[in-house]
N, C-alpha and C positions, 0 to 999 in steps of 0.2 A: 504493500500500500504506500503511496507517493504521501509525503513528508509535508507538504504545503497545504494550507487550510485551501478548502471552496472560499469566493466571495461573493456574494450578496450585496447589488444594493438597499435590499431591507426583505424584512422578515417579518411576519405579523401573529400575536396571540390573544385567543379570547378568551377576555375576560370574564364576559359573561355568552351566555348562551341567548338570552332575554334581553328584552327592553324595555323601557319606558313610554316608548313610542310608537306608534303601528303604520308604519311605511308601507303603503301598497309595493310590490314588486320589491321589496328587500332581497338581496339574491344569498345573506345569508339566515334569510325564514324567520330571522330576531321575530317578527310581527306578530309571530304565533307559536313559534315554541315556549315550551312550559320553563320555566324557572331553571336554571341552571348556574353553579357559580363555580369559576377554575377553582383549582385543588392546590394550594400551594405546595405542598409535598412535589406532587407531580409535575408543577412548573419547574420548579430547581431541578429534577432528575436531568427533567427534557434538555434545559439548554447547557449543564452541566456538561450533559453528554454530547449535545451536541459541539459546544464551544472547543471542543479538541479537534473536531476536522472543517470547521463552519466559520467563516466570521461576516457580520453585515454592516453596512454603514449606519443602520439604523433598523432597531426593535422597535415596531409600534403595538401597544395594548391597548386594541381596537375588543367590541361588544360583536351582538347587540348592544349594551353599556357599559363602558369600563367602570364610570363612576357611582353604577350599583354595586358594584363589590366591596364589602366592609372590610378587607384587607389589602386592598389597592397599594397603599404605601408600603407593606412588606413585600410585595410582588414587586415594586420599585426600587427596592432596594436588594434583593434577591439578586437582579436581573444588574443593577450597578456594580456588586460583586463578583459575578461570573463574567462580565464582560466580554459578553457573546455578541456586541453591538457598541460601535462607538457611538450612539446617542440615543436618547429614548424617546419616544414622540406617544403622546397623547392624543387618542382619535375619540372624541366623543360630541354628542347634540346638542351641550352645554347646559340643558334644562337643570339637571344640580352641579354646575360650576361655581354659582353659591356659596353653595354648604360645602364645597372638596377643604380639607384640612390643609394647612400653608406648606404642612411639609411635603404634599404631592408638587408644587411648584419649584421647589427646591431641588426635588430629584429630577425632572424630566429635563429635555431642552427642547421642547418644541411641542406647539398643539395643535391637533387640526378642529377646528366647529364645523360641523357640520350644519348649515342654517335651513334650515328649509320652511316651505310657507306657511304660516298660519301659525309657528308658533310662539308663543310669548316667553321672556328671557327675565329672570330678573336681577339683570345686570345690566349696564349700559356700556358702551363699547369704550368710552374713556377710563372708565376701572378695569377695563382688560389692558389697555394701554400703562397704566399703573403697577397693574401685574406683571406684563413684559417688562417696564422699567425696573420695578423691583429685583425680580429672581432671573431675568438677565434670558430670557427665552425669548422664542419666536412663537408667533401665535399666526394662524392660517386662517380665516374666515372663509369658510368654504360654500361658498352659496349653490346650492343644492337645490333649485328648482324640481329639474323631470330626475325619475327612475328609467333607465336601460329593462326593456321586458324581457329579459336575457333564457328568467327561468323556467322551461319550460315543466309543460305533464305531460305529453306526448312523444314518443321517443325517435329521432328522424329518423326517421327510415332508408332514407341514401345514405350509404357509406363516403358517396363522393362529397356531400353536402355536408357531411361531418368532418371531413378531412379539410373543407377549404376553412371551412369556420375555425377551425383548429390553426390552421399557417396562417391565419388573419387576425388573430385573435390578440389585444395588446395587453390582457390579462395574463396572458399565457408566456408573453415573448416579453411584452414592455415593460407593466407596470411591478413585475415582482412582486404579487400578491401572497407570495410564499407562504404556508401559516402552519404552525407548529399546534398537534393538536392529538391528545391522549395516547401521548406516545410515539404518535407518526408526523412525518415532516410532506405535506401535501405541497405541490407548483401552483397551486389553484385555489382562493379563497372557496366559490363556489360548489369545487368540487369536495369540499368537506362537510356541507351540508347538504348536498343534492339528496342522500340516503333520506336522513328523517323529515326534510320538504316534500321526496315523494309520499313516503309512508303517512303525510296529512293528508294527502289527495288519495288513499289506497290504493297505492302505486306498490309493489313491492321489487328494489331495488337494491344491489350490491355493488360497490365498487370500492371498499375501504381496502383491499388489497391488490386490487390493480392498479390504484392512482395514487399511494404513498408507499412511504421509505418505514421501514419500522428502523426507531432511532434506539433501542436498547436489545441488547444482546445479539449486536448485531457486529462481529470482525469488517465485514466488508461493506461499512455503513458510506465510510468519501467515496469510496467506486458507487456505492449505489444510489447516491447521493447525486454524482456528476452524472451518471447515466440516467436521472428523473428530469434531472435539467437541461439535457441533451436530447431529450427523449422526440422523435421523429414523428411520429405515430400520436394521432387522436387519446386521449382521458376517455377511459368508459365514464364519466362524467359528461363530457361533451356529447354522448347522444341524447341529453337532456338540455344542451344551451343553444344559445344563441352566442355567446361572447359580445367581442364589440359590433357583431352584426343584425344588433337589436334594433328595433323602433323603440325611440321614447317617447314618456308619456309624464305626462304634471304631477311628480309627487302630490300623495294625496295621504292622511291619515284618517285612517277606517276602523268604524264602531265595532263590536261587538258583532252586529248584524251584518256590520260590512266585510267583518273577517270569517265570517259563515257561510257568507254568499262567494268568499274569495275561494274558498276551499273546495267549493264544490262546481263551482264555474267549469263550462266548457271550453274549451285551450280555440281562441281562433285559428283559422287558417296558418298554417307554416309561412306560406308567400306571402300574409299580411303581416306577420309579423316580424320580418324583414327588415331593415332602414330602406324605407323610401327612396334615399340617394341609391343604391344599390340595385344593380340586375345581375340577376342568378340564374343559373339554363332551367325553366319549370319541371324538367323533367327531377332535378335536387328536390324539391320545397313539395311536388306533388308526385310521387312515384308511379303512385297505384293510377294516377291519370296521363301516363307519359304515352301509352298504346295511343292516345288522339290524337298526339302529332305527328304519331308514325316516324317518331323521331327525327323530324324533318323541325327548321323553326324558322317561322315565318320574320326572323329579326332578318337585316343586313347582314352576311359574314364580317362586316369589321367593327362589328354592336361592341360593344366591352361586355364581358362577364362577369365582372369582378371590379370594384373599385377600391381603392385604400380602409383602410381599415377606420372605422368612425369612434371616438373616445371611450371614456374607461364609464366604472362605475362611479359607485358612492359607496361609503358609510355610513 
């Protein structure tokens, strides 16, 4: 085994499993999973172990809420002793930015807010400016209007249509959503909760061993490690996304009634859900209706197939 750590430009752990919040199209289910809160034991094994062949420019302790978790500061100081990340970033909605104890601003260097519409703050953006003065961080106001519909219930059916999504994908290749999670080290925020978002919809799905690294007891964890981030070949996660080749849509927070009706909703069209910017050959997006064009397509041969890849998600 080669001697030099992997690098990362970052690495992501949740905090919580829940949230505060109920974001339509959350891609990772925060809106409706049940209560969940990290394990401190099991955070320190994780990056313990992994901080001997792993380093990132930056950890962020991203949710659903990080700042539900009533031991957030020792997971902040866990993660400043192992030094598996030169800097810690905070990714949370801000709703109890508030109430967070002075010594979480102490330990981090960096926050992201997540702002999005309709909700109310009760802080004013000059006391965050006082915050960064004080403890000497950078603070990110992230305006978060639309959700990416990325997640799907339906599973695409073309292989070829999962393959482009996948070499397009800026989750997969750009943003290093890398995220450290019950032991396994996943490339894909998403793809670590695709399992119990299906299982809301009675989807019944597996893919926790095809699409992660197991980080303990493992000799050939950096080879397997470089081989997950090299890896050529589609996530049996991705026959559940969209990636960056979603349409978005106006974040929205949903009642009670509206996360009942979400759960049970019918999955639009493939082709509608799509980005708009984008053409894809129908025969991808609609399989079982490919025999009506007799595989012939009525576009120009020098139509484009494929355009660049359209932005990330949210938090």
């Amino acid at each position: 085994m080669q001697s030099d750590k992997i690098w990362r430009p970052a690495i992501e752990f949740n905090m919580t499993e829940h949230c505060n919040l109920r974001c339509a199209h959350c891609d990772h289910a925060s809106s409706y999973l049940p209560t969940r809160f990290a394990d401190l034991g099991s955070f320190t094994r994780d990056i313990e172990a992994l901080s001997g062949v792993l380093n990132a420019r930056e950890l962020k302790l991203v949710g659903g809420e990080p700042l539900l978790h009533p031991q957030l500061v020792d997971f902040l100081r866990v993660a400043k002793d192992v030094q598996i990340a030169n800097t810690l970033i905070l990714v949370t909605n801000g709703v109890l930015l508030h109430k967070t104890p002075e010594e979480v601003f102490d330990l981090i260097d960096g926050m992201w807010i997540s702002i999005y519409p309709g909700i109310k703050y009760r802080f004013d953006w000059d006391w965050v400016q006082r915050l960064a003065d004080r403890h000497k961080i950078f603070v990110w106001r992230k305006e978060t209007p639309e959700f990416a519909e990325r997640s799907l219930i339906e599973e695409i059916e073309s292989d070829a249509m999962v393959k482009m999504v996948y070499q397009n994908c800026d989750l997969a290749h750009l943003e290093s959503c890398h995220t450290i999670f019950d032991g396994r080290y996943y490339s894909c925020a998403p793809s670590v909760w695709v399992e119990p978002r299906l299982a809301s919809h009675g989807v019944t799905f597996r893919n926790r061993e095809a699409d992660s690294v197991a980080i303990h007891d493992n000799p050939d964890l950096r080879d397997d490690l470089d081989a997950l981030i090299r890896r050529a070949h589609p996530l049996e996660a991705c026959r559940y996304c969209l990636g960056s080749w979603a349409r978005r849509a106006p974040n929205r927070q949903m009642s009670r009634a509206d996360t009942r009706e979400f759960l049970s909703r019918k999955q639009d069209p493939l082709a509608d859900l799509v980005n708009p910017e984008l053409i894809v050959p129908r025969s991808y997006t609609a399989p079982n209706d490919a025999a009506d064009h007799d595989g012939q397509s009525d576009l120009p041969e020098t139509a484009a197939t494929a355009a660049p890849a359209a932005g990330r998600q949210d938090t």
